[in-house]
C-alpha positions in Angstrom: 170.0 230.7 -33.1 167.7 229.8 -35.5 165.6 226.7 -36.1 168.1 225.3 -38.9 171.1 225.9 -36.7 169.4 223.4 -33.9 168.9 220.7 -36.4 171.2 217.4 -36.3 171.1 215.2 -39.2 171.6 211.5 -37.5 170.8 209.9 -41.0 172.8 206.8 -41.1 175.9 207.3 -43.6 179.4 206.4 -43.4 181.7 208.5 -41.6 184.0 210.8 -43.4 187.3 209.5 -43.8 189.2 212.8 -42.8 187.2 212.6 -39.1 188.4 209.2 -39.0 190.8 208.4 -36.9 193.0 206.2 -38.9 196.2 206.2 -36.8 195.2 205.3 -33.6 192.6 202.3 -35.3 195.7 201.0 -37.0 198.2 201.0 -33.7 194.8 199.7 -31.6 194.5 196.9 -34.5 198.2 196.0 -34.4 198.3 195.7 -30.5 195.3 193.5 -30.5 196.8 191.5 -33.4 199.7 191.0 -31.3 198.8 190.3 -27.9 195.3 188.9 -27.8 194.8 187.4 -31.3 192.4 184.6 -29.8 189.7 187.4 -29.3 189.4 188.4 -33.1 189.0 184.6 -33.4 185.9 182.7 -34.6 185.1 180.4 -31.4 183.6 177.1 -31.6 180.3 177.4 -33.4 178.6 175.3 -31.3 178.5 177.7 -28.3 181.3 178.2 -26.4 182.9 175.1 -24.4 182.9 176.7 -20.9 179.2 177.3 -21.2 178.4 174.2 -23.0 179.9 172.2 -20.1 177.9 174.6 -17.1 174.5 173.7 -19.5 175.9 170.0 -19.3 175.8 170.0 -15.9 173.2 171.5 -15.2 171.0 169.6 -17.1 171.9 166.2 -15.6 171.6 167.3 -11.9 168.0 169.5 -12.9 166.5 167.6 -15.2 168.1 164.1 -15.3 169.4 164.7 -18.9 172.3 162.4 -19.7 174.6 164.2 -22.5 178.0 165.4 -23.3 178.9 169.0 -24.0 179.5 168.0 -27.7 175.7 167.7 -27.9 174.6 170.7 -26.9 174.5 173.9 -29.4 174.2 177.2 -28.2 172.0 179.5 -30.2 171.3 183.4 -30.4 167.8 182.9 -29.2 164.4 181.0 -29.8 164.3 182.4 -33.5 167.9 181.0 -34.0 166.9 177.4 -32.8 163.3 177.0 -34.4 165.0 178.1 -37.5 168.0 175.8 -37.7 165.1 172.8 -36.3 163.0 174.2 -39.3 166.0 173.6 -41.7 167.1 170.4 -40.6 164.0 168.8 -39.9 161.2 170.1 -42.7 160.6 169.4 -46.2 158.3 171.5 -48.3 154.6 170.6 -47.7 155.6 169.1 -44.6 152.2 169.5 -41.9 153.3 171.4 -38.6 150.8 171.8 -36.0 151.1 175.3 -34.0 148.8 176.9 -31.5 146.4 178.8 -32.7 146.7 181.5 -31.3 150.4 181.0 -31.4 153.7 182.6 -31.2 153.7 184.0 -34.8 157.0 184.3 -35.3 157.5 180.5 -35.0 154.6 179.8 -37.7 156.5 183.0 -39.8 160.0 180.5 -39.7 157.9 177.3 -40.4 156.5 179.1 -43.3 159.4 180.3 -44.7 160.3 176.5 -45.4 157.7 176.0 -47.0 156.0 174.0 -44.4 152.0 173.1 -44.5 150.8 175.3 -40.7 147.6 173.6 -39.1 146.3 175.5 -36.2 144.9 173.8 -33.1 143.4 175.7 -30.7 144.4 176.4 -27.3 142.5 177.6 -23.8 143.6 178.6 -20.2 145.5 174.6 -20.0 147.1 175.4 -22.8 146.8 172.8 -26.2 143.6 171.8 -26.6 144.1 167.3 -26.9 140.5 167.5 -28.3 141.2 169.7 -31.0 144.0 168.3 -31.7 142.6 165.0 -32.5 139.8 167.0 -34.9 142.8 168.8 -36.5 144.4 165.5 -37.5 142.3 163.5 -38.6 142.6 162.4 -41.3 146.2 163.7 -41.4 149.3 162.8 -39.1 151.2 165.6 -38.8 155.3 165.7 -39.7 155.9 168.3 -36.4 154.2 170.2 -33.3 155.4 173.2 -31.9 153.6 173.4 -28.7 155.1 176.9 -26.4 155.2 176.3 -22.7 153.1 178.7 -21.4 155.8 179.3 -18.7 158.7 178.9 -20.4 157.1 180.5 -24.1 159.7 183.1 -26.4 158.7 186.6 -25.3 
């Protein structure tokens, strides 16, 4: 066998419709259709209700945190929350402080929305207060993103 002969193309392209198999999609569609219809559903978009209750308790008995379950939103991830907090929250030329050095990705999703970034510096504690103070004066900034070093995106 020669070299050619080993090859396979895995180039992304759609798939032929004769190896399709169209039958057994369409009686698999039906029967979902028809008995379990909730599961092609859209769900709540704030995150499903079971969960949102389990964070709901859990955060009164952990953390003291009085709220109901229609509060809370459940998001994909870190980049899924900063961003909708970006959106709701910024205006153009708004000032954000961020670590600096920081998780870029969060100053990428501020920047997108047009916000003003203003590095503070950080050390082994974490934020520098100092340098934060030097940073803002004479500005007050609109938002600070400050990562946990614990609890930081990874």
């Amino acid at each position: 066998m020669g070299i050619a002969e080993k090859i396979v193309d895995l180039m992304y392209a759609p798939i032929a419709g004769a190896n399709f198999p169209t039958v057994a999609w369409s009686t698999a569609s039906r029967r979902i259709d028809r008995e379990r219809p909730d599961k092609l559903a859209h769900g709540d978009p704030r995150g499903d209700v079971g969960l949102r209750r389990a964070l709901h308790a859990y955060l009164a008995r952990a953390c003291g945190i009085s709220c109901d379950p229609d509060q809370l939103l459940v998001v994909s991830g870190s980049q899924q929350a900063l961003d909708l907090c970006a959106r709701l929250l910024l205006d153009p030329g708004d000032r954000v402080f961020v670590e600096s050095p920081g998780y870029r990705l969060a100053h990428q999703v501020f920047a997108s929305q047009w916000a003003r970034l203003l590095g503070v510096d950080i050390d082994e504690h974490g934020l520098r207060t100092d340098d934060l103070r030097r940073c803002a004066a004479p500005l007050l900034p609109m938002s600070l993103l400050r990562t946990s070093f614990r609890w930081g995106p990874s």
